[in-house]
C-alpha positions in Angstrom: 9.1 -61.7 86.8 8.2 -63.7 83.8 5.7 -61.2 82.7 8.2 -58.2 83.2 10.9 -60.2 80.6 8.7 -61.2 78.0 7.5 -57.6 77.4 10.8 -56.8 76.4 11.8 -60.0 74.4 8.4 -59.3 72.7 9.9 -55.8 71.4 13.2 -56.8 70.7 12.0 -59.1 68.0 9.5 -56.9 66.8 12.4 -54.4 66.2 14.8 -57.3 64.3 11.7 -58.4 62.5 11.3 -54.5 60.9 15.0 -54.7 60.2 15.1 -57.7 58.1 11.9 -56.2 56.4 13.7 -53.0 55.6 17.1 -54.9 54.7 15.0 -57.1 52.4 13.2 -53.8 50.9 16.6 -52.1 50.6 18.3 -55.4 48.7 15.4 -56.1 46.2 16.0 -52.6 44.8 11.9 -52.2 44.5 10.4 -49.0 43.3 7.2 -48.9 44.5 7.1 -50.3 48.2 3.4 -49.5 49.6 3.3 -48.7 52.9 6.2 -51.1 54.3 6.7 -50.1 57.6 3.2 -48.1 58.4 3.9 -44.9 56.8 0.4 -42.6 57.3 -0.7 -39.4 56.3 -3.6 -37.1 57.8 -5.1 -34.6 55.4 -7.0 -31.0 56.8 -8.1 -28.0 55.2 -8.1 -24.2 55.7 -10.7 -21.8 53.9 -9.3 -18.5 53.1 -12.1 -16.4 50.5 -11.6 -18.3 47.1 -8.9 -20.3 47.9 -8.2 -23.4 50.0 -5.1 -24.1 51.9 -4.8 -28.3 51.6 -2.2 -29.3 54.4 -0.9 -33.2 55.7 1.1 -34.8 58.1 2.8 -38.2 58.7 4.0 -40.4 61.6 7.7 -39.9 60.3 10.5 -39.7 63.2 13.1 -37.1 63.1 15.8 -39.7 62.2 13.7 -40.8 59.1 13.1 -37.3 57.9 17.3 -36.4 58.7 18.3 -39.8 56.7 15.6 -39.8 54.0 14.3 -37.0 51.5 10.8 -36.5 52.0 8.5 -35.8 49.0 5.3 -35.9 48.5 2.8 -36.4 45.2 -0.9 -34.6 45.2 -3.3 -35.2 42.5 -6.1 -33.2 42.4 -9.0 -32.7 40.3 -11.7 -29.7 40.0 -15.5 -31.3 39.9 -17.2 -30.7 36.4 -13.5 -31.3 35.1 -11.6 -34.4 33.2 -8.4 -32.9 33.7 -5.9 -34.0 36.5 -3.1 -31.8 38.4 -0.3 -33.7 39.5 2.4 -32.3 41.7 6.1 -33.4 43.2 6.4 -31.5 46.8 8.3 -30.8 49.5 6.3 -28.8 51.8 3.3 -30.2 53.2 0.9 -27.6 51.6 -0.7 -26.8 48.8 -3.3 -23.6 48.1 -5.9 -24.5 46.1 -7.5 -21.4 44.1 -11.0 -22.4 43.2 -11.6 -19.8 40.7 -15.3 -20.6 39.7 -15.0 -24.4 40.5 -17.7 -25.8 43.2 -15.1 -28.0 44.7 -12.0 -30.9 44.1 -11.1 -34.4 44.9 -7.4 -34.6 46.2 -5.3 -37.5 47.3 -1.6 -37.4 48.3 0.8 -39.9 49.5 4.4 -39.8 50.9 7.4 -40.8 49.5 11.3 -41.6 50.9 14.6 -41.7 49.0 17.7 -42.3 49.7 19.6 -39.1 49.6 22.8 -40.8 47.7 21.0 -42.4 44.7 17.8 -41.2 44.9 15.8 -44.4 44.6 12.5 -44.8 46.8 12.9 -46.5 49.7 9.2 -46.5 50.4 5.8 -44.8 49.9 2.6 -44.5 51.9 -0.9 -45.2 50.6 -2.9 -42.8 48.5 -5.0 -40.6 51.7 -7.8 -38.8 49.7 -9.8 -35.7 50.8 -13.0 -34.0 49.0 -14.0 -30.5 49.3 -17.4 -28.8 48.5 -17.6 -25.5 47.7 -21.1 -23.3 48.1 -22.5 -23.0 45.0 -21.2 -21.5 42.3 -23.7 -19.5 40.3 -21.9 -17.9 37.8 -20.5 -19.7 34.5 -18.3 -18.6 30.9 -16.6 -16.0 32.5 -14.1 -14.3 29.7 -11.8 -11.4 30.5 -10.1 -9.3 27.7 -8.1 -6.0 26.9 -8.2 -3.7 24.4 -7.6 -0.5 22.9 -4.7 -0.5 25.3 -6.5 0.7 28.3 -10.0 -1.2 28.1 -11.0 -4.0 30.1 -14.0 -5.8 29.7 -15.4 -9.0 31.7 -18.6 -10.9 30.5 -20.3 -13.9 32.4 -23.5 -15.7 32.5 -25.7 -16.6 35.7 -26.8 -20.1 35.9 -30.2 -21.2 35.5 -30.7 -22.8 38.9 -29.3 -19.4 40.4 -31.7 -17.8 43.6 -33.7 -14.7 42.0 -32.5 -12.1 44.8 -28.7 -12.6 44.1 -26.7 -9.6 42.5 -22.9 -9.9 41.1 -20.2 -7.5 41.9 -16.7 -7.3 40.4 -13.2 -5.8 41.4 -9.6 -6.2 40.7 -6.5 -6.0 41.8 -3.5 -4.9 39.9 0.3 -3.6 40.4 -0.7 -3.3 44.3 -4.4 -1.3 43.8 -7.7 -2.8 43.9 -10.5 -0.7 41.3 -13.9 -1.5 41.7 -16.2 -1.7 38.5 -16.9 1.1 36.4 -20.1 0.3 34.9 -21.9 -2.9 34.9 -23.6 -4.2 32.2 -27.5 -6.0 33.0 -29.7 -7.6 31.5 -33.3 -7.8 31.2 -33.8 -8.9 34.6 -31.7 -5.9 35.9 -28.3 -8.8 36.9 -25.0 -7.9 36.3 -23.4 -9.8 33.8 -20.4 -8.0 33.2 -18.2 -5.1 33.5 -17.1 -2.4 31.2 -13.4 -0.3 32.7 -11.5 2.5 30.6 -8.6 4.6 31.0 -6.7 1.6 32.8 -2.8 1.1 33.0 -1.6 -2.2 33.2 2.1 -3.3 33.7 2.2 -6.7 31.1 3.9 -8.6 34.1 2.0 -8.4 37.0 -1.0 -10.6 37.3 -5.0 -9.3 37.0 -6.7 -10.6 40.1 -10.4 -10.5 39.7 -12.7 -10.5 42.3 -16.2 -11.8 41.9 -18.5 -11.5 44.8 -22.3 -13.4 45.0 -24.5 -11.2 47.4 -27.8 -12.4 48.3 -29.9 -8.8 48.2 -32.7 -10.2 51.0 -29.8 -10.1 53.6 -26.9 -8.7 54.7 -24.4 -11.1 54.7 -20.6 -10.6 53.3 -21.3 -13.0 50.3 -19.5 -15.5 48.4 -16.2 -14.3 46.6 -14.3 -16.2 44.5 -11.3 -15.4 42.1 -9.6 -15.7 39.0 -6.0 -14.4 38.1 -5.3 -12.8 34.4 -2.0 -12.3 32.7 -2.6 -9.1 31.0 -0.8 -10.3 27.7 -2.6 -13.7 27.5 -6.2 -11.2 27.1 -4.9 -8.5 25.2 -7.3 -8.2 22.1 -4.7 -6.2 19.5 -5.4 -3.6 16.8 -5.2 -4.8 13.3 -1.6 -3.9 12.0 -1.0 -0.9 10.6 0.1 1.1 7.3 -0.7 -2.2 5.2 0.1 -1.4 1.9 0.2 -4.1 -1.3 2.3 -3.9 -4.3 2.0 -6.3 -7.3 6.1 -6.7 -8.9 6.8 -9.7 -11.0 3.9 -11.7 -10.8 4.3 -11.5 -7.1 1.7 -9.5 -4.7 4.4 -7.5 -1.8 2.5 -7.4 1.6 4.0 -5.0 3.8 2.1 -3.9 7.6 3.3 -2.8 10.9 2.1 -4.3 14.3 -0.1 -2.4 16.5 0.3 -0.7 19.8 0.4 -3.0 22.9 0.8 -3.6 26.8 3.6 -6.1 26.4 6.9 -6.5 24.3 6.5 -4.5 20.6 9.3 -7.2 20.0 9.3 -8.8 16.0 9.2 -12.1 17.3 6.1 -11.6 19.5 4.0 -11.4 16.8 2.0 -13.9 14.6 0.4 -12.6 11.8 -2.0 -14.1 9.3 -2.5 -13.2 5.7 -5.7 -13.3 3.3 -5.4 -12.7 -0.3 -8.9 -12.8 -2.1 -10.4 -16.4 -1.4 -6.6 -18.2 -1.0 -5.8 -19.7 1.7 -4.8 -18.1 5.4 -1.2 -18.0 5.9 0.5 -17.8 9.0 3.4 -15.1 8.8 6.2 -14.2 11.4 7.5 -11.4 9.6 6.1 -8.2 8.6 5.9 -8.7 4.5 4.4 -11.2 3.0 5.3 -11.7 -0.9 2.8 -14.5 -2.2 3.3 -15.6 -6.6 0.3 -14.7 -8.2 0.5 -16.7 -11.6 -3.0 -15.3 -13.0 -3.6 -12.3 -11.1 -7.3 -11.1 -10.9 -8.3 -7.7 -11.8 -9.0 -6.7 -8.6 -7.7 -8.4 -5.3 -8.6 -7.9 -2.1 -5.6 -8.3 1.0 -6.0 -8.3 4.8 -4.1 -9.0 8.1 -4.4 -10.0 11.6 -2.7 -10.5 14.5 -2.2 -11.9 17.8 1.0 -12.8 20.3 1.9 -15.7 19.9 5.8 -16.1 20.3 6.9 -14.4 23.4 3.7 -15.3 25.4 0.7 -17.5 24.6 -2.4 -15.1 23.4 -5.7 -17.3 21.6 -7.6 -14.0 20.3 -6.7 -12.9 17.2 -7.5 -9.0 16.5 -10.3 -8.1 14.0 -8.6 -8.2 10.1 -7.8 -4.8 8.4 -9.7 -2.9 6.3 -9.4 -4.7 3.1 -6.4 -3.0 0.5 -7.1 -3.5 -3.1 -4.8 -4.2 -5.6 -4.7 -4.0 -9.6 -2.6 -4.8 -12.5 -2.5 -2.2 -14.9 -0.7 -5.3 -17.8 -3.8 -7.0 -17.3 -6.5 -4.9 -18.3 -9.7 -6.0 -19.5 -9.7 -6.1 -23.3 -13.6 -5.7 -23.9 -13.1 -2.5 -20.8 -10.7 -1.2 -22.7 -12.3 -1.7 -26.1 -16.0 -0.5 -25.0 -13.6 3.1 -23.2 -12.7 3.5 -26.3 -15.3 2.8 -28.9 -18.3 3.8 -27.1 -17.0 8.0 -27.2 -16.7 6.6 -30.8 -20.5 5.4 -31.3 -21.9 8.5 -29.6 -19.7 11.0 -31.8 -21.2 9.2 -34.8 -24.7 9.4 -33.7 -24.4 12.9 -33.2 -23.5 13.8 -36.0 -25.6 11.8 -37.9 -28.7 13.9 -35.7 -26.7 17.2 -37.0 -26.7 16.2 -40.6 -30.3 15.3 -40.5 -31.7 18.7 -38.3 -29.7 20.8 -40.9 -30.3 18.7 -44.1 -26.7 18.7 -44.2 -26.7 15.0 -46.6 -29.8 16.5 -49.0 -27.0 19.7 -49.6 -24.3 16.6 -50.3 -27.0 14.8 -52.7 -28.5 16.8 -54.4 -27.7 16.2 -58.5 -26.6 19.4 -60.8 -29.2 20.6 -62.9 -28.4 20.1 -66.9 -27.5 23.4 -68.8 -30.4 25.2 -70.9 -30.1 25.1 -74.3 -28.9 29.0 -74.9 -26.3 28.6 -72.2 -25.3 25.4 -74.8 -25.5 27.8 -78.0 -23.8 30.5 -76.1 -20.7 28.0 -74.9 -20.7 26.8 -78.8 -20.5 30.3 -80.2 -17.5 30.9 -78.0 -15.2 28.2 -78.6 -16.3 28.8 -82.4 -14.7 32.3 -81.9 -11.4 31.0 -80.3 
């Protein structure tokens, strides 16, 4: 009998010993309890192609999970990488896309609050779980758009990569999936890129590109992995359009229209940039641009870029327009202008100075009158004598 009792005793203060621990927890207001009454979580992992599916448990009861919301905090970190994702949840998943990564660290931890105030009423430890990807052979991929319906993808292959691997690329857009057009090799006959035309893209549905690592000596499915593209965030623009310069008041008068795109043809969707000569790049929003020109130049060069920038994040700038040329007629050269007008002057001269020379014109001009012969003298005299 005594050992049947003490069994029970033996839980009973267990259980009031956990109560005054949690009463004690709950009084001290604390925000950051660790573990106080054996929280626990258990991490596993689900390969699906390039993506992993990171999923956890606990040893929470039913009543615990009814009287307490349950979050949960995952940091993660890509290897080769500084940069640390941390997330708030409430389901106990998260997919992972590795995109070209080789692997991650990851560590989560559970956390309870009090549905009324929302302050923590405990935490588990940090549980942490490392993956390891096959190797990755590929690096630098870069993805962009142009012309409106060109798609281009360039990568590199790694050094260490086996000689007897080939790379193959597809994508998946708006619900189809287009294998590569043409491939571009290099000197050792690899794929390190793809070249696709005539493509429609709709500016908000995600670019999923495919990437598959085939070993050529067998026949085994490969290693995929994949990388998702917002079609606005790689769209290489046109340079704007109908740019036209004025010079009015000392002031240069910029005026351009955007090019064609995928996306919103919105104003504010645009960032523009200006170059005037050897001044300074402006950023512009608008589409004029009126810069004072104290000592304008004789001739000045103006072109324009452009990229989105407002309405979605876009780094790649299109190529700048064909340079427009602008001069002031008040400002002409002086010496121009003199030698325009005195040089017809100068060759008029020296031509007729040759004239006058081939046709003895100046001998005609100097030559000196001959005096009168003595009878043309008598005869004059005898005249006048008569009169």
């Amino acid at each position: 009998m005594a050992r049947v009792t003490v069994i029970p005793v033996l839980l009973i203060l267990s259980f009031f010993q956990h109560e005054a621990l949690f009463s004690t927890i709950l009084a001290s207001g604390q925000q950051d309890i660790k573990d106080a009454l054996g929280l626990r979580n258990v991490l596993w992992m689900t390969k699906n192609d390039s993506r992993v599916i990171l999923s956890w448990n606990n040893n929470l009861t039913k009543e615990e999970t009814k009287k307490y919301t349950v979050k949960y905090i995952l940091i993660y970190k890509f290897f080769n990488t500084t940069k640390e994702r941390k997330e708030r949840l409430q389901e106990k998943e998260k997919i992972i896309h590795l995109k070209l990564h080789s692997g991650f660290n990851a560590k989560v931890k559970t956390q309870l609050f009090a549905k009324e105030t929302e302050d923590i009423i405990k935490e588990s430890d940090w549980t942490e779980f490392t993956y390891e990807a096959p190797p990755v052979y590929i690096q630098n991929l870069s993805c962009i758009i142009y012309n409106i319906s060109f798609f281009n993808c360039i990568w590199h292959i790694k050094a260490e990569a086996p000689e007897d691997i080939q790379i193959f690329t597809s994508y998946r857009h708006a619900g189809k999936v287009f294998a590569c057009h043409q491939y571009i090799k290099n000197a050792w006959k690899k794929n390190i890129g793809c070249y696709m035309k005539k493509m429609h893209f709709q500016p908000s549905r995600k670019i999923n590109l495919n990437i598959t690592v085939r070993n050529l000596r067998n026949s085994s499915r490969g290693v995929s992995y994949c990388k998702a593209f917002t079609p606005q965030t790689i769209e290489k623009l046109n340079p704007p359009i109908n740019v036209s310069v004025s010079l009015e008041n000392r002031n240069i008068k910029i005026h351009w229209k955007p090019p064609p795109t995928i996306g919103s043809a919105r104003k504010k969707c645009f960032l523009y940039q200006v170059k005037i000569a050897d001044h300074k790049i402006v950023n512009v929003t608008a589409e004029n641009y009126k810069y004072p020109f104290h000592k304008p130049a004789k001739k000045c060069a103006v072109q324009v870029r452009v990229k989105k920038e407002i309405c979605i994040a876009n780094k790649i700038w299109s190529e700048w327009s064909e340079p427009v040329f602008i001069h002031d007629e008040k400002t002409v050269d002086i010496l121009l202008l003199s030698l325009a007008l005195f040089c017809p002057l100068i060759f008029l001269g020296g031509l007729l100075i040759y004239a006058c020379r081939r046709y003895r014109c100046l001998e005609v001009i100097t030559t000196p009158v001959p005096h009168p012969s003595d009878n043309i003298k008598t005869w004059l005299a005898d005249e006048t004598h008569h009169e």
